[in-house]
C-alpha positions in Angstrom: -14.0 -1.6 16.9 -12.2 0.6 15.1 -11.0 -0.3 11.3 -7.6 0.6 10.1 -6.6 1.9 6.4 -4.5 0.4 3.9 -1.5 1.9 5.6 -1.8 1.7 8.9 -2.8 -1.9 8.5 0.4 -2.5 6.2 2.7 -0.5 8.8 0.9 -2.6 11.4 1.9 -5.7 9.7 5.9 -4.5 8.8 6.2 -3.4 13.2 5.0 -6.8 13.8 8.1 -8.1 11.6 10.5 -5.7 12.6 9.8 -4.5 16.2 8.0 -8.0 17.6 10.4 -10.5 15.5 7.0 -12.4 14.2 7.9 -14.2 11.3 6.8 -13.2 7.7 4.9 -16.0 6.8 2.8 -15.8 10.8 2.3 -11.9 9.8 1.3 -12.5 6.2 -1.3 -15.6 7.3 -2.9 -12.8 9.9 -3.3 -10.2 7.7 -4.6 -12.4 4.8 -1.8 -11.8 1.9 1.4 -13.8 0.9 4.2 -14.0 1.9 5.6 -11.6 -0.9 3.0 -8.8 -0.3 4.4 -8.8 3.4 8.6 -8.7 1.5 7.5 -6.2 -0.4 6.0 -4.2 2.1 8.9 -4.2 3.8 11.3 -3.4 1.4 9.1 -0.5 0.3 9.0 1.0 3.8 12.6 0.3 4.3 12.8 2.3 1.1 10.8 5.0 1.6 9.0 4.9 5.2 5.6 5.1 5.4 4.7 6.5 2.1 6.4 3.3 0.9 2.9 1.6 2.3 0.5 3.9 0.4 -2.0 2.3 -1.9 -0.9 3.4 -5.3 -3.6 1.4 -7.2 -6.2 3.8 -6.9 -3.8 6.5 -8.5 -4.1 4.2 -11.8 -8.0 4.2 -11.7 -8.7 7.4 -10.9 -6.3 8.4 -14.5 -7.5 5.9 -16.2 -11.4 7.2 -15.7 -10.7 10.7 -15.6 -9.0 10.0 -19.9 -11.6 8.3 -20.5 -14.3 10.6 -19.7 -11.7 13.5 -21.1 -11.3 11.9 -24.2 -7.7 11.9 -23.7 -4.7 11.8 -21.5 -5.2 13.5 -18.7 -2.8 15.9 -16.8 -1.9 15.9 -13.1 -1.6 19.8 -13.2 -5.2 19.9 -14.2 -6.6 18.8 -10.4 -4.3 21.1 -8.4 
């Protein structure tokens, strides 16, 4: 079996809206969220396509460690 990321699993869930007319509240029961996560998701890939879907949680971890172990604010421009 294979397992599927955030965003594939997200897009799967917004083509199962939008291509397959399954209702928002069947789709957000399958996939295990609320109603509103499966809006949202929709709105943000109506918005912005797939990147709409990324996971942008782990953006605000990774800053918030990386100033903390800096001992300061940290700056984008100093991984790339």
């Amino acid at each position: 079996m294979v397992e599927l990321g955030v965003v594939e699993q997200r897009y799967a869930a917004v083509c199962e809206v939008i291509n397959d007319g399954e209702t928002v509240t069947a789709v957000a029961r399958r996939f295990g969220v609320t109603r509103q996560t499966v809006h949202r998701w929709l709105r943000q890939y109506g918005a912005k396509g797939l990147a709409g879907l990324v996971d942008r949680s782990g953006w605000c971890v990774w800053l918030f460690v990386r100033e903390a172990e800096a001992g300061g604010p940290a700056s984008v421009d100093d991984e790339f």
